[in-house]
C-alpha positions as CSV (number, residue, x, y, z in Angstrom):
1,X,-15.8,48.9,-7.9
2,X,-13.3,46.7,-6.9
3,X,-15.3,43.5,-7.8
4,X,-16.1,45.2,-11.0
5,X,-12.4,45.1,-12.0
6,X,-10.9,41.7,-10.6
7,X,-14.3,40.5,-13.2
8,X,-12.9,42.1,-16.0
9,X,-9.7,41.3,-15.4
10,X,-11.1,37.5,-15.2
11,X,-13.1,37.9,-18.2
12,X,-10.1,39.0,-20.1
13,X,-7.8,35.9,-19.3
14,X,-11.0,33.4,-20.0
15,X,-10.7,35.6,-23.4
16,X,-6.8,35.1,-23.7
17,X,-6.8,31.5,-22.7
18,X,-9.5,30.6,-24.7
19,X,-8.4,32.1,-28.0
20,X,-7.0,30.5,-30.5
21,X,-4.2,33.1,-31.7
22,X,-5.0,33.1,-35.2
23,X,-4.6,36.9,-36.5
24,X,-5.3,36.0,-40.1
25,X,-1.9,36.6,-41.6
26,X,-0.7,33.4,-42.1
27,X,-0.9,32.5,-45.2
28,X,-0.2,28.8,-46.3
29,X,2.6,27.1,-44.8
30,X,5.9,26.5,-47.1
31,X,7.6,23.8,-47.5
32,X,11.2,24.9,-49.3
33,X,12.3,28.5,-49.9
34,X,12.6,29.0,-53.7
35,X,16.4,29.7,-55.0
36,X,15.7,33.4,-55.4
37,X,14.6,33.8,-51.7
38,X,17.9,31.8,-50.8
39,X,20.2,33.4,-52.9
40,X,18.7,37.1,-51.5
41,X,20.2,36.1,-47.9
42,X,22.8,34.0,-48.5
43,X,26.2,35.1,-49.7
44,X,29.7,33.7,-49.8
45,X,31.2,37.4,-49.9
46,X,32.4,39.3,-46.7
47,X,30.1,41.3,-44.6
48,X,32.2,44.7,-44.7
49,X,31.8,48.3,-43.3
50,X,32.0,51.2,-45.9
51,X,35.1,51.9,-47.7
52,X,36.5,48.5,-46.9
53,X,37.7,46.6,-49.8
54,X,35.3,43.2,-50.4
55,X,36.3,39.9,-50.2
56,X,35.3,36.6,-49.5
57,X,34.2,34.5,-47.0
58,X,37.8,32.2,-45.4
59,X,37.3,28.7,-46.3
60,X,36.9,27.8,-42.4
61,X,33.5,30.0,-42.3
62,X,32.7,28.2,-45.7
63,X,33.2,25.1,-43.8
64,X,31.7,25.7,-40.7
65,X,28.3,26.8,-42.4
66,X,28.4,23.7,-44.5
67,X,28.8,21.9,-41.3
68,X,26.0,23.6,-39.4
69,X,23.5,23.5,-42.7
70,X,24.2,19.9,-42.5
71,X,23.4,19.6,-38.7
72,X,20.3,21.8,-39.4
73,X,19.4,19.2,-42.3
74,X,19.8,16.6,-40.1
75,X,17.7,17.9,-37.0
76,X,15.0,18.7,-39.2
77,X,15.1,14.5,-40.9
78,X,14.9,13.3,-37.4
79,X,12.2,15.9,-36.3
80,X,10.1,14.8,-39.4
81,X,10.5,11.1,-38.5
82,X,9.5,11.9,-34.8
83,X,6.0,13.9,-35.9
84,X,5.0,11.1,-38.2
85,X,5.7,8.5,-35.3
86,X,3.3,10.4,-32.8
87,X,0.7,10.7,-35.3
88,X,0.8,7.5,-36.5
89,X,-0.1,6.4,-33.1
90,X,-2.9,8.6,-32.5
C-alpha cells in the first residue's frame, strides 16, 4: 500500500513538472491599455472615507507618481532592449 502511494505521488509531480501551465484563459497578450482602461484606475482626486469632503491629490503625490511612472517607463525601455539582445543571439 505504501509503494502504491509514494508511485502516485511520483506520478503526480512527473505530471506537474512536465506541464506546461497553460489553463486556456489567456487570451492575446496586450501591448498598451486603451485610455478608458487607464482613466477607470487612475485618478488625481483624493481616496476618502465616507462623509469626508473630496479633494485632490497634494502636488508632492502628483510628483512622486510622475516620478515613479517615469522610472517604470524607463525599466520597461531597458528591459525591451535586454530581450531583443538575448534573442538576437540565439
Amino acid at each position: 500500500m505504501e509503494l502504491a502511494f509514494k508511485g502516485l505521488i511520483f506520478v503526480a509531480l512527473i505530471a506537474t513538472a512536465l506541464g506546461s501551465g497553460d489553463l486556456g484563459d489567456f487570451g492575446k497578450a496586450q501591448e498598451k491599455l486603451s485610455e478608458d482602461v487607464i482613466a477607470t484606475y487612475y485618478t488625481e482626486d483624493k481616496v476618502v472615507g465616507r462623509d469626508m469632503p473630496e479633494g485632490q491629490c497634494s502636488e508632492r503625490v502628483l510628483r512622486q507618481r510622475q516620478k515613479t511612472m517615469d522610472n517604470v517607463r524607463e525599466f520597461a525601455q531597458r528591459f525591451q532592449i535586454q530581450l531583443k539582445r538575448h534573442f538576437k543571439f540565439q
